[in-house]
C-alpha positions as CSV (number, residue, x, y, z in Angstrom):
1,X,166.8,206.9,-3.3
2,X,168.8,207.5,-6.4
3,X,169.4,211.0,-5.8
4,X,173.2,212.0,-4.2
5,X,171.6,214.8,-2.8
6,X,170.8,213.4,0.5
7,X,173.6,212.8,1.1
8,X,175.8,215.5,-0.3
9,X,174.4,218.1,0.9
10,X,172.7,217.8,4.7
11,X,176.0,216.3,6.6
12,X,177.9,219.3,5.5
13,X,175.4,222.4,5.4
14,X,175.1,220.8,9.7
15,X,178.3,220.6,10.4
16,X,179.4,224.0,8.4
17,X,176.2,226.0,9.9
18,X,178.9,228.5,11.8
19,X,181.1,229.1,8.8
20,X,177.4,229.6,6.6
21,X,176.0,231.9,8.5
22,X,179.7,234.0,9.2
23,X,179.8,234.1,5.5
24,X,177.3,232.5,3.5
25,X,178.5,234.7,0.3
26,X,182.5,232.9,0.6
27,X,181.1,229.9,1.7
28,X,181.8,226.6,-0.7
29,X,179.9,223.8,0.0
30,X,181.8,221.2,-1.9
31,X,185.4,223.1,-1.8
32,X,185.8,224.5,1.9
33,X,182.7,222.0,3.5
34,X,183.7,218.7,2.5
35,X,186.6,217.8,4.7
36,X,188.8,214.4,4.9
37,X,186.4,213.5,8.0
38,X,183.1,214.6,6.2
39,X,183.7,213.3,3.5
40,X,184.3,210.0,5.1
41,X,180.7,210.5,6.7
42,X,179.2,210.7,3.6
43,X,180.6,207.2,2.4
44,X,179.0,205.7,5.4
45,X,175.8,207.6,5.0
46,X,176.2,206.2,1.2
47,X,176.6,202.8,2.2
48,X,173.9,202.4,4.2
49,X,171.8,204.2,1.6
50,X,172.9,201.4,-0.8
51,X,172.2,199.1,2.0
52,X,168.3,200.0,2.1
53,X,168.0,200.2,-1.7
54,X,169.8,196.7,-1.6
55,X,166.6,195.6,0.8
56,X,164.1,196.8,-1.2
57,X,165.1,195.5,-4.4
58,X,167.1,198.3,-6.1
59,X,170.1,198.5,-7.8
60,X,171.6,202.1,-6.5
61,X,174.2,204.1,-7.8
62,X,177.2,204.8,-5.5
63,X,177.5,208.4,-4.9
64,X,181.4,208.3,-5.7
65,X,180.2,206.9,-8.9
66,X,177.7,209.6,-9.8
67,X,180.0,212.1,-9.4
68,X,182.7,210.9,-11.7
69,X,180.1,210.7,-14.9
């Protein structure tokens, strides 16, 4: 549940699939497909990650958090 990946990377491969597969060699996942809106996805998605840790007990790293250490 600790792992950002989850949540990094599914949202935007899905909602980039057409801009993958045009050009999967230019494509940047974290430059060209994490955009304002995504991005604000992702929080949401994070937040209710942190929600279900926060039932079962654990004490989760935000992934904004993880990514500025």
């Amino acid at each position: 549940m600790d792992n950002p990946n989850c949540v990094l990377h599914p949202l935007p491969v899905l909602l980039n699939v057409g801009s993958i597969e045009r050009d999967p060699l230019q494509f940047r996942h974290y430059i060209d497909g994490i955009t304002p809106l995504i991005a604000s996805m992702i929080d949401r998605m994070d937040a209710e990650r942190l929600a279900i840790g926060k039932a079962y007990g654990l004490n989760l790293v935000p992934i904004l958090e993880q990514l500025k250490s």
